[in-house]
SESE-284545 format. One record per residue (C-alpha): x, z negated, y; residue number from 1. Coordinates in nm, 2 decimals. Layout:
residues N
atom u: X	w: Z	v: Y	num: NUM
...
***
This chain:
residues 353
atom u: -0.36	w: 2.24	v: 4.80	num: 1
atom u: -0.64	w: 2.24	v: 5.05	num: 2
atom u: -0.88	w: 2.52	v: 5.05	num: 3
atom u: -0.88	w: 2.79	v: 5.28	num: 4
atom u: -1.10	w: 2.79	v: 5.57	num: 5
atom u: -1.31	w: 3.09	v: 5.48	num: 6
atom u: -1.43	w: 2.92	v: 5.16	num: 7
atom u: -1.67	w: 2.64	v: 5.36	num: 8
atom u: -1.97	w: 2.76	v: 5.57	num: 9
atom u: -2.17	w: 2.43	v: 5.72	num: 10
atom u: -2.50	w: 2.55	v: 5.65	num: 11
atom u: -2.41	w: 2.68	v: 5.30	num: 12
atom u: -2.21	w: 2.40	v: 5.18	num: 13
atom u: -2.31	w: 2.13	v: 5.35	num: 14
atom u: -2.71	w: 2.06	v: 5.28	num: 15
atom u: -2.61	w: 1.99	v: 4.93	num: 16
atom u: -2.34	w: 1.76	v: 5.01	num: 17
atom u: -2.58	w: 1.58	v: 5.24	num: 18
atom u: -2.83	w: 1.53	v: 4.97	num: 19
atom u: -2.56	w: 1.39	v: 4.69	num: 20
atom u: -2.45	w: 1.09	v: 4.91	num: 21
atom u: -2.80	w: 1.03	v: 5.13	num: 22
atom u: -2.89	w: 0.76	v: 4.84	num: 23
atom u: -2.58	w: 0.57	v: 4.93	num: 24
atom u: -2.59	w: 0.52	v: 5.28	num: 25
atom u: -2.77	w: 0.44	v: 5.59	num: 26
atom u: -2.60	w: 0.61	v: 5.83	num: 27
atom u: -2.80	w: 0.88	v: 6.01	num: 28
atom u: -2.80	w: 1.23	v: 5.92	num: 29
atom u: -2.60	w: 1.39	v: 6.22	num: 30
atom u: -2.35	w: 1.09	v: 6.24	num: 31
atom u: -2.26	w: 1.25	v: 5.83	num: 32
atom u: -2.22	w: 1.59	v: 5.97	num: 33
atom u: -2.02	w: 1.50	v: 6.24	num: 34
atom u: -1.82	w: 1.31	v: 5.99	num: 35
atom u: -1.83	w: 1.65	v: 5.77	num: 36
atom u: -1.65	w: 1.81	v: 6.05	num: 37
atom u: -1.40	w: 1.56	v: 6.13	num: 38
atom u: -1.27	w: 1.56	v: 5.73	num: 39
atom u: -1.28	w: 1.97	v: 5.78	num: 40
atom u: -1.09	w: 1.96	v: 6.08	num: 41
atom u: -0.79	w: 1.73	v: 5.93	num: 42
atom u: -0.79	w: 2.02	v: 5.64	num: 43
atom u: -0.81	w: 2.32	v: 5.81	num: 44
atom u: -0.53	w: 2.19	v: 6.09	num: 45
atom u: -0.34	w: 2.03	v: 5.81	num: 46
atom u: -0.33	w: 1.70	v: 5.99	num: 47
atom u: -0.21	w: 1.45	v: 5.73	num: 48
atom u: -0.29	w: 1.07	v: 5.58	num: 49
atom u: -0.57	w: 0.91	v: 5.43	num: 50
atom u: -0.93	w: 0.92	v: 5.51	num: 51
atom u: -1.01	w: 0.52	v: 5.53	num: 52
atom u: -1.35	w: 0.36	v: 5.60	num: 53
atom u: -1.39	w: -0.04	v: 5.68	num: 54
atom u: -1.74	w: -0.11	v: 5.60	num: 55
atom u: -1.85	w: 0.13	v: 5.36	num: 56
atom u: -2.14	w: -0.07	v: 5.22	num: 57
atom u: -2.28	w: 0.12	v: 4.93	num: 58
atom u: -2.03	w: 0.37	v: 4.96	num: 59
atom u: -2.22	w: 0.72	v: 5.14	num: 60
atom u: -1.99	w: 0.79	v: 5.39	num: 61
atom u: -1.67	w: 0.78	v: 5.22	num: 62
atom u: -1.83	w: 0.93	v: 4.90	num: 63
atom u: -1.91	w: 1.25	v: 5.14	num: 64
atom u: -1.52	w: 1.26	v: 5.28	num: 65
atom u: -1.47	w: 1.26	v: 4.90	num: 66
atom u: -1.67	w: 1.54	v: 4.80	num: 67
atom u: -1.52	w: 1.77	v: 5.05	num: 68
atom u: -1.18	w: 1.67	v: 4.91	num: 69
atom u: -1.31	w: 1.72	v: 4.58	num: 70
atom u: -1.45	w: 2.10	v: 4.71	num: 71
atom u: -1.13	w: 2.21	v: 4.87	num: 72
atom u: -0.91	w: 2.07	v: 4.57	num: 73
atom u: -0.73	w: 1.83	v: 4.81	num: 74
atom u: -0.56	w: 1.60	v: 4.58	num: 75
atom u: -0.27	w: 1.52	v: 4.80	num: 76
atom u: -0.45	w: 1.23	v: 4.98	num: 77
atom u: -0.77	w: 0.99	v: 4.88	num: 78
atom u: -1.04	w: 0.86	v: 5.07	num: 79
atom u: -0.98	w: 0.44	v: 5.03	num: 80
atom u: -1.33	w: 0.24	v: 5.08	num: 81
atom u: -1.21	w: -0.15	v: 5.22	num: 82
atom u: -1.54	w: -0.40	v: 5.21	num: 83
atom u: -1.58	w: -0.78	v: 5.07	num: 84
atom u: -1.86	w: -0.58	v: 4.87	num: 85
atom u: -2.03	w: -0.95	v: 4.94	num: 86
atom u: -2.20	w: -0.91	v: 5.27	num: 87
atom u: -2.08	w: -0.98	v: 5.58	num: 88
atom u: -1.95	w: -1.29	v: 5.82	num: 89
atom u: -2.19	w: -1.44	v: 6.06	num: 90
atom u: -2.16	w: -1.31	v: 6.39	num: 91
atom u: -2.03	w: -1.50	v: 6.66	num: 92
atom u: -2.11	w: -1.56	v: 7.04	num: 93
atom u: -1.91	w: -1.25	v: 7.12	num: 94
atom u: -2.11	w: -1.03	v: 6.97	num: 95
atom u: -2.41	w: -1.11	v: 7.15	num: 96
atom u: -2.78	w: -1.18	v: 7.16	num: 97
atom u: -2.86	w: -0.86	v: 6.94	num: 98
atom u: -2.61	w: -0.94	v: 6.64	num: 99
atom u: -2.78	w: -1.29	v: 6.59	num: 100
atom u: -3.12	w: -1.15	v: 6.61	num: 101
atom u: -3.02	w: -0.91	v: 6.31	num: 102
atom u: -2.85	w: -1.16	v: 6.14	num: 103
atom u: -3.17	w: -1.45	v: 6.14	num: 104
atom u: -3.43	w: -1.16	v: 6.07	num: 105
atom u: -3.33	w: -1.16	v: 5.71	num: 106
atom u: -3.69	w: -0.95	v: 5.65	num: 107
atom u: -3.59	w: -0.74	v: 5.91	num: 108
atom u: -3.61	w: -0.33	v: 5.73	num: 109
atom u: -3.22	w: -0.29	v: 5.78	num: 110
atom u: -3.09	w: -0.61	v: 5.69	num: 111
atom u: -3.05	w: -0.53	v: 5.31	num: 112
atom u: -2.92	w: -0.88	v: 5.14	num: 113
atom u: -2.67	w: -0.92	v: 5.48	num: 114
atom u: -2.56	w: -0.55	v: 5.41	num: 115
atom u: -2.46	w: -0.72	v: 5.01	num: 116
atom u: -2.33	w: -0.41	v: 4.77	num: 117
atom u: -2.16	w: -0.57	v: 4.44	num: 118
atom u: -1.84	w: -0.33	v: 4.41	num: 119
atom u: -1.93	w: -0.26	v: 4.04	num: 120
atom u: -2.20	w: -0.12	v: 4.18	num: 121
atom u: -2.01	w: 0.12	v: 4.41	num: 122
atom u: -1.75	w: 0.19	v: 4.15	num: 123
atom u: -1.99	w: 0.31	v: 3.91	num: 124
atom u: -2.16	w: 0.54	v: 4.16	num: 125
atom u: -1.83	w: 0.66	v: 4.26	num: 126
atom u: -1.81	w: 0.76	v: 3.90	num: 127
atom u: -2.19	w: 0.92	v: 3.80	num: 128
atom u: -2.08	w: 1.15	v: 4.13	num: 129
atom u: -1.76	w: 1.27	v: 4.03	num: 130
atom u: -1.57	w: 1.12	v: 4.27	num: 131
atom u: -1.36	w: 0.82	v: 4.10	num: 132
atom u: -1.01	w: 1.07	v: 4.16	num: 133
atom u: -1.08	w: 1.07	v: 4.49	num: 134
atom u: -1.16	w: 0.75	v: 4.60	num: 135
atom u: -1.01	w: 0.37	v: 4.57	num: 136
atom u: -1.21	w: 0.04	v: 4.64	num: 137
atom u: -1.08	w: -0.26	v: 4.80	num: 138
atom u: -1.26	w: -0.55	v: 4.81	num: 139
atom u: -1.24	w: -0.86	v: 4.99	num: 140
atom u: -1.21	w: -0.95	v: 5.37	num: 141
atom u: -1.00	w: -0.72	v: 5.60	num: 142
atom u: -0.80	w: -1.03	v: 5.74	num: 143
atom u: -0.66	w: -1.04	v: 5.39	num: 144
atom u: -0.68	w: -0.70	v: 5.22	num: 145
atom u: -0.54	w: -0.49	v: 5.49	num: 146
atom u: -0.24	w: -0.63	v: 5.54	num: 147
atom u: -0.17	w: -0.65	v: 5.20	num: 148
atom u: -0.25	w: -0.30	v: 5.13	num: 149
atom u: -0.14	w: -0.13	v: 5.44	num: 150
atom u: 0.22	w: -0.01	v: 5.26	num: 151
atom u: -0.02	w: 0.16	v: 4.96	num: 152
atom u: -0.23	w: 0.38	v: 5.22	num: 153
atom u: 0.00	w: 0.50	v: 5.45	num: 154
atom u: -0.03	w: 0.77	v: 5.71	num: 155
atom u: -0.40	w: 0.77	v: 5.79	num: 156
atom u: -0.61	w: 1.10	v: 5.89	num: 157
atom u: -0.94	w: 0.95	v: 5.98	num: 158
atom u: -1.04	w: 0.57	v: 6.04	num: 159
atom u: -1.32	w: 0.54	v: 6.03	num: 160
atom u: -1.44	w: 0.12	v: 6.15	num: 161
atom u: -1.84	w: 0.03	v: 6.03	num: 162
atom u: -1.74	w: -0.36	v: 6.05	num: 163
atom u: -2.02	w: -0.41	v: 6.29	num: 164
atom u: -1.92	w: -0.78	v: 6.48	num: 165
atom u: -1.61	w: -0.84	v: 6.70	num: 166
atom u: -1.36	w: -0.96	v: 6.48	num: 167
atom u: -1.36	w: -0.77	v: 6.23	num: 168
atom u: -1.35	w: -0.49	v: 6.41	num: 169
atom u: -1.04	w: -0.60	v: 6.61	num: 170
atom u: -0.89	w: -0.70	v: 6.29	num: 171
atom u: -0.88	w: -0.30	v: 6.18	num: 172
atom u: -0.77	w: -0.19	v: 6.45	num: 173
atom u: -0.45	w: -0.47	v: 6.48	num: 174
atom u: -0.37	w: -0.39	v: 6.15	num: 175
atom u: -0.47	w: 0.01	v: 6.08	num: 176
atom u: -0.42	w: 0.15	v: 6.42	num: 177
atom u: -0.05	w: 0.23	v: 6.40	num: 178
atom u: -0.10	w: 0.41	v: 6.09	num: 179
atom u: -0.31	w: 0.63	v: 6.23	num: 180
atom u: -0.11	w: 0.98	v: 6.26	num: 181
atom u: -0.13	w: 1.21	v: 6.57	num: 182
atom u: -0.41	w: 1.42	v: 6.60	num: 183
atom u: -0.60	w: 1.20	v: 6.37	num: 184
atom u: -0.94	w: 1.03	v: 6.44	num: 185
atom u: -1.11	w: 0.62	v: 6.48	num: 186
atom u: -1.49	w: 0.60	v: 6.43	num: 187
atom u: -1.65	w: 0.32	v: 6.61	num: 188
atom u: -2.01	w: 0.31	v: 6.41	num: 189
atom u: -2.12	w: 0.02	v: 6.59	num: 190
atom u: -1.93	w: 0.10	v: 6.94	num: 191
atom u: -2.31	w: 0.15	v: 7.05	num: 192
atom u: -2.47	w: -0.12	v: 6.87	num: 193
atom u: -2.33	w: -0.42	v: 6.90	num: 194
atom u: -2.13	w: -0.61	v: 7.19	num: 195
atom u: -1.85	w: -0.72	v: 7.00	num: 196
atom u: -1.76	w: -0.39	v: 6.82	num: 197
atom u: -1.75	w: -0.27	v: 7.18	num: 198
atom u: -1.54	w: -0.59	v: 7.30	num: 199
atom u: -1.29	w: -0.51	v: 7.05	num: 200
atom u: -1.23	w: -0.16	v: 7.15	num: 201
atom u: -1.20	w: -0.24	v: 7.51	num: 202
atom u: -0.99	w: -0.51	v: 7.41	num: 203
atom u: -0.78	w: -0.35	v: 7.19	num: 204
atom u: -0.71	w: -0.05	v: 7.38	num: 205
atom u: -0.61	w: -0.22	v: 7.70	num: 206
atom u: -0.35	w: -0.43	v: 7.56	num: 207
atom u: -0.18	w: -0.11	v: 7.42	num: 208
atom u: -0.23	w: 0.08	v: 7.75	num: 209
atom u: -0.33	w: 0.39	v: 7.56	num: 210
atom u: -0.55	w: 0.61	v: 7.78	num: 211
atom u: -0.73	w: 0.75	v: 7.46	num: 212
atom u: -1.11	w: 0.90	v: 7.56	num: 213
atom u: -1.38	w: 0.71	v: 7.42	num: 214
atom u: -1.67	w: 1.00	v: 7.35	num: 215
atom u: -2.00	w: 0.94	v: 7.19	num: 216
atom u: -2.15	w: 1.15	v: 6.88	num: 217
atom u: -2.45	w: 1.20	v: 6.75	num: 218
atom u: -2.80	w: 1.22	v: 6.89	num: 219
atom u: -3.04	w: 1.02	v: 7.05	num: 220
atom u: -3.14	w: 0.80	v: 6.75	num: 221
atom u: -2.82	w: 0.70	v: 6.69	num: 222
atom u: -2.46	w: 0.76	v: 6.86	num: 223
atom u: -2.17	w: 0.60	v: 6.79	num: 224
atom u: -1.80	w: 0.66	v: 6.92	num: 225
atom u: -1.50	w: 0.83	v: 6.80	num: 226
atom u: -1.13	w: 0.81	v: 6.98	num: 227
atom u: -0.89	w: 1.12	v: 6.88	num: 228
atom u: -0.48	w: 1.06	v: 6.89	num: 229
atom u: -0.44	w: 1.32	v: 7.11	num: 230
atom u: -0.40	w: 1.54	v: 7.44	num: 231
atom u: -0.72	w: 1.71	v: 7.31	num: 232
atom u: -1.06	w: 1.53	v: 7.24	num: 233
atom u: -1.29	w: 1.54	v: 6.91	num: 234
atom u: -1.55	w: 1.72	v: 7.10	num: 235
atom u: -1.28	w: 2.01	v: 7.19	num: 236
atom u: -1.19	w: 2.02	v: 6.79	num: 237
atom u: -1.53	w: 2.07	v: 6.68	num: 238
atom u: -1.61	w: 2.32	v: 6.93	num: 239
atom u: -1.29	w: 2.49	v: 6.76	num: 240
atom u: -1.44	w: 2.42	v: 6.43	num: 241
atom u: -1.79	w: 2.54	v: 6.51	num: 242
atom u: -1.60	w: 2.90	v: 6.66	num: 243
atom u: -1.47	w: 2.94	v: 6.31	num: 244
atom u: -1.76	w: 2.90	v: 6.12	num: 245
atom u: -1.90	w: 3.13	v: 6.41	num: 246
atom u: -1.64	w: 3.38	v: 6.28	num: 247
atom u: -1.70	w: 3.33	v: 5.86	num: 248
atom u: -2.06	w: 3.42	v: 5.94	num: 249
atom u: -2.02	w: 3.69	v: 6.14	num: 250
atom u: -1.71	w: 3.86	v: 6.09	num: 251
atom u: -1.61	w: 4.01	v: 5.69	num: 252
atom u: -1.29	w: 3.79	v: 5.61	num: 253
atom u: -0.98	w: 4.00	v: 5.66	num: 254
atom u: -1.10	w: 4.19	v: 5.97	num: 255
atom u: -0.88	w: 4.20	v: 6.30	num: 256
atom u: -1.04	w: 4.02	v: 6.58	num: 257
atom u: -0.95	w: 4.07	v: 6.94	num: 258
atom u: -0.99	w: 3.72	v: 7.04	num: 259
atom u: -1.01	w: 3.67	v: 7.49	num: 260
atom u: -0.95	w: 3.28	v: 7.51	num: 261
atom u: -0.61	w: 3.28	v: 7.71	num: 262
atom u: -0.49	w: 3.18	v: 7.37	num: 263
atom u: -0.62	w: 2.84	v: 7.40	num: 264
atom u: -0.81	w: 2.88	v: 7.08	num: 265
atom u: -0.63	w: 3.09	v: 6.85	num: 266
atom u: -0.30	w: 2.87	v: 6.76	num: 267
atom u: -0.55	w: 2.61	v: 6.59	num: 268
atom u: -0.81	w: 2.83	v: 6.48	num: 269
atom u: -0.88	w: 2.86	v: 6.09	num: 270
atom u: -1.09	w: 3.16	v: 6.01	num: 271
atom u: -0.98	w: 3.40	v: 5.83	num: 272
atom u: -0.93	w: 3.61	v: 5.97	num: 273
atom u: -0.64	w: 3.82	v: 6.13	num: 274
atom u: -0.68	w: 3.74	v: 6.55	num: 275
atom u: -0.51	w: 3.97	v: 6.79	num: 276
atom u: -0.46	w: 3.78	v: 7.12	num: 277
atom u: -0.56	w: 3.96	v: 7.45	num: 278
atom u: -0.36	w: 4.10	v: 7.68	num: 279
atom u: -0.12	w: 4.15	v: 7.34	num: 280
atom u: 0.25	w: 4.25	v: 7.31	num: 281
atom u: 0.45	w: 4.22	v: 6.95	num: 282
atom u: 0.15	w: 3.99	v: 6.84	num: 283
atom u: 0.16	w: 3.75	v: 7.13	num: 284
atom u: -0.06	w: 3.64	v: 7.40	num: 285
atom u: 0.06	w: 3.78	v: 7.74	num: 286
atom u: -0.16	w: 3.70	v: 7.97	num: 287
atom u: -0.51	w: 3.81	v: 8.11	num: 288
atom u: -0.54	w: 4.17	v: 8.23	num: 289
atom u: -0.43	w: 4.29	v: 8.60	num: 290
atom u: -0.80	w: 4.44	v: 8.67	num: 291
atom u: -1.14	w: 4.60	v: 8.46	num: 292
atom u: -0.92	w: 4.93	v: 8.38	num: 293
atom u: -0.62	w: 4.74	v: 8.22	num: 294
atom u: -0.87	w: 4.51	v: 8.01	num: 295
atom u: -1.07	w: 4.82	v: 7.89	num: 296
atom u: -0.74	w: 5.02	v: 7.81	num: 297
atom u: -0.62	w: 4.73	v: 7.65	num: 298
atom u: -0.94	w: 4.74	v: 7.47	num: 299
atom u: -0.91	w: 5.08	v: 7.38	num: 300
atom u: -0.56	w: 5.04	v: 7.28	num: 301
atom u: -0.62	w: 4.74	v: 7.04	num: 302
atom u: -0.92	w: 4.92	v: 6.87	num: 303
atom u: -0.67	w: 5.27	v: 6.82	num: 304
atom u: -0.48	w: 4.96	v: 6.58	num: 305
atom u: -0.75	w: 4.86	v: 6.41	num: 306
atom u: -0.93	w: 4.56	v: 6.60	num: 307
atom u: -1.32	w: 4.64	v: 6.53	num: 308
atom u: -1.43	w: 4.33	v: 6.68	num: 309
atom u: -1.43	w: 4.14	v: 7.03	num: 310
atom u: -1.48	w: 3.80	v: 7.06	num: 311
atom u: -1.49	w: 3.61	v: 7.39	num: 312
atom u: -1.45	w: 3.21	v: 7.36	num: 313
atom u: -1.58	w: 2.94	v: 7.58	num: 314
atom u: -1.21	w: 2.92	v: 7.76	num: 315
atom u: -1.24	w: 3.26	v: 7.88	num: 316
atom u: -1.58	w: 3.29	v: 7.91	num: 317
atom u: -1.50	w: 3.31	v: 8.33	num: 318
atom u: -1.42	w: 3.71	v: 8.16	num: 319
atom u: -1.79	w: 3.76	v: 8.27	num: 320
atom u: -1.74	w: 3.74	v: 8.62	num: 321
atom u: -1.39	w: 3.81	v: 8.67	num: 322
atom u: -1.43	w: 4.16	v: 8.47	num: 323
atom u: -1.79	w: 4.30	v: 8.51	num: 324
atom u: -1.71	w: 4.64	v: 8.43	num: 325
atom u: -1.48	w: 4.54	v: 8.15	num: 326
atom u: -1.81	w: 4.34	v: 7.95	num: 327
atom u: -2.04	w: 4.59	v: 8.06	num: 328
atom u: -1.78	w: 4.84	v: 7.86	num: 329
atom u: -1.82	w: 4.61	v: 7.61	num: 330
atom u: -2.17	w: 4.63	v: 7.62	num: 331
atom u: -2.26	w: 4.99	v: 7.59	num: 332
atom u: -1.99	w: 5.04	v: 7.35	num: 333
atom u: -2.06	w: 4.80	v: 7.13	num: 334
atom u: -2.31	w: 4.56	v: 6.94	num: 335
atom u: -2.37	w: 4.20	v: 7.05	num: 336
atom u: -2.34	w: 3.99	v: 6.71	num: 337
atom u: -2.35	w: 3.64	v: 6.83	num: 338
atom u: -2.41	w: 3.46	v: 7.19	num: 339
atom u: -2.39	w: 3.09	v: 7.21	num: 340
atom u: -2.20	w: 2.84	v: 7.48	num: 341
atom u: -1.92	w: 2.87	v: 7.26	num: 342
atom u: -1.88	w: 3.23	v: 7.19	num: 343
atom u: -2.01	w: 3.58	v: 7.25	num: 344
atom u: -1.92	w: 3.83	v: 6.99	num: 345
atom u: -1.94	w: 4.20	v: 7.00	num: 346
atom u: -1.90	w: 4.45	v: 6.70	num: 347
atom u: -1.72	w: 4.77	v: 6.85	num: 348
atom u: -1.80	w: 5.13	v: 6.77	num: 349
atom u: -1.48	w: 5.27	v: 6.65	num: 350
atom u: -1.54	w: 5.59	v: 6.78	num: 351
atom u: -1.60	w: 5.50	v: 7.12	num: 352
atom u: -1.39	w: 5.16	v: 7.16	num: 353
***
């Protein structure tokens, strides 16, 4: 059963996280929290399948999706590393001028033994962390292993692709993709970094004529590209994911929240808390006030039930202009917790709301 969302806070939980896998990987610090929040957005939506990682090297990546399975006591699905454990295959012309520099600099700082990890090696850290019920390693080369284990993964969650040159990469996808279940999530590490990786995607996705979104994450030192199954992109998600933990740390669990997002938000989001939509009638959204009166006696009318806090989210946030006198009420009346491009948050005064 996976844990409620008002049990994980970012900056409580995941520092320590961070710090248990950093001697296993190489990939950078924000890529790991983006991939944080991508294995907290499959639990708190319920979105299901397997969390999969191609290329996992030494193991960091996929031993973080496995610690925050292992902290929300999510035994119904695993987290499946698939590497040949032995290094990888030369790269070829398609992968460009870049990949073949890499590959001839075997002194170069990130080259580590043609990215070599002996899967003992892996399986024992897997085991010193806790994590061995969690996880399963595959080794060999994807041409061979996926296919033949493709029937033992099933549904998949979150694929995430660090196989770096063209063909393997297009070998993942032609064999993984379909698996992937709506709503999930592909990681391209090496979208960014190499030509080939790139090439494949392209490739790939024009000869299923999907018109998936192609976004890049992370920062400046490093971004890499992640494709959601879905109407809505991974950037929307995690700005639904960042709202709630904008909630858990500013809101006591339990407490009513008059949430103004034209209901966008509210279906998906995992707080915990109880969210009253606004305008409201028999606990539904019925759409946005006639004028600043109707909003503030709605206001008024919500806060006679209960609602001691307002929260206005990014889809609404045109509130400010369309209903002046309605946030200035809000305003005077009430205490501004929380302002950010995603949220603005007021605590109301009972007595006056």
């Amino acid at each position: 059963m996976d844990a409620g969302a008002g049990e994980w806070l970012e900056e409580r939980d995941l520092p320590e996280i961070l710090r248990k896998v950093r001697p296993f990987t190489m990939v950078p610090q924000t890529s790991l929290v983006d991939l944080a929040r991508q294995v907290r957005v499959v639990l708190e939506q319920k979105i299901p399948g397997a969390l999969v990682e191609c290329g996992s090297w030494r193991g960091g990546a996929s031993f973080l999706m496995a610690e925050i399975l292992r902290r929300a006591g999510a035994r119904d699905r695993k987290v499946w590393l698939l590497d040949s454990f032995e290094g990888i295959q030369p790269p070829q012309e398609i992968d460009g001028p870049a990949a073949k520099e890499w590959a001839a600099n075997k002194a170069g700082p990130m080259y580590f033994d043609n990215l070599r990890a002996p899967v003992d090696e892996v399986r024992a850290a897997a085991m010193d962390l806790g994590l061995s019920g969690y996880t399963e390693l595959v080794a060999g080369w994807f041409d061979k292993t996926l296919p033949a284990n493709r029937d033992r993964i099933g549904p998949i969650a979150i694929l995430r692709i660090d196989a770096d040159w063209y063909a393997s990469v297009k070998c993942c996808l032609d064999e993984l993709y379909d698996q992937v279940v709506d709503d999930g999530v592909i990681i391209f590490d090496d979208y960014f970094t190499w030509d080939g990786c790139a090439a494949a995607v392209h490739e790939f996705l024009g000869q299923r004529k999907v018109a998936h979104r192609i976004e890049s994450i992370g920062d400046a030192n490093f971004t890499c590209a992640v494709v959601r199954k879905s109407k809505t992109t991974w950037r929307w998600m995690q700005q639904l994911h960042l709202l709630a933990q904008d909630l858990i740390r500013s809101v006591p669990q339990g407490e009513q929240v008059v949430l103004i997002d034209q209901d966008a938000c509210r279906p998906m989001l995992a707080s915990g808390h109880e969210l009253a939509p606004f305008t409201e009638r028999d606990g539904k959204y019925w759409g946005p006030p006639a004028d600043d009166a109707a909003a503030i006696a709605e206001l008024h009318r919500l806060g006679a039930r209960g609602a001691k806090y307002v929260a206005i989210a990014w889809p609404a946030l045109w509130f400010l202009d369309q209903f002046p006198i309605f946030v200035d009420h809000l305003e005077r009346e009430g205490r501004c917790l929380l302002r950010n491009e995603r949220l603005i948050l007021f605590e109301l005064d009972r007595a006056n709301a």
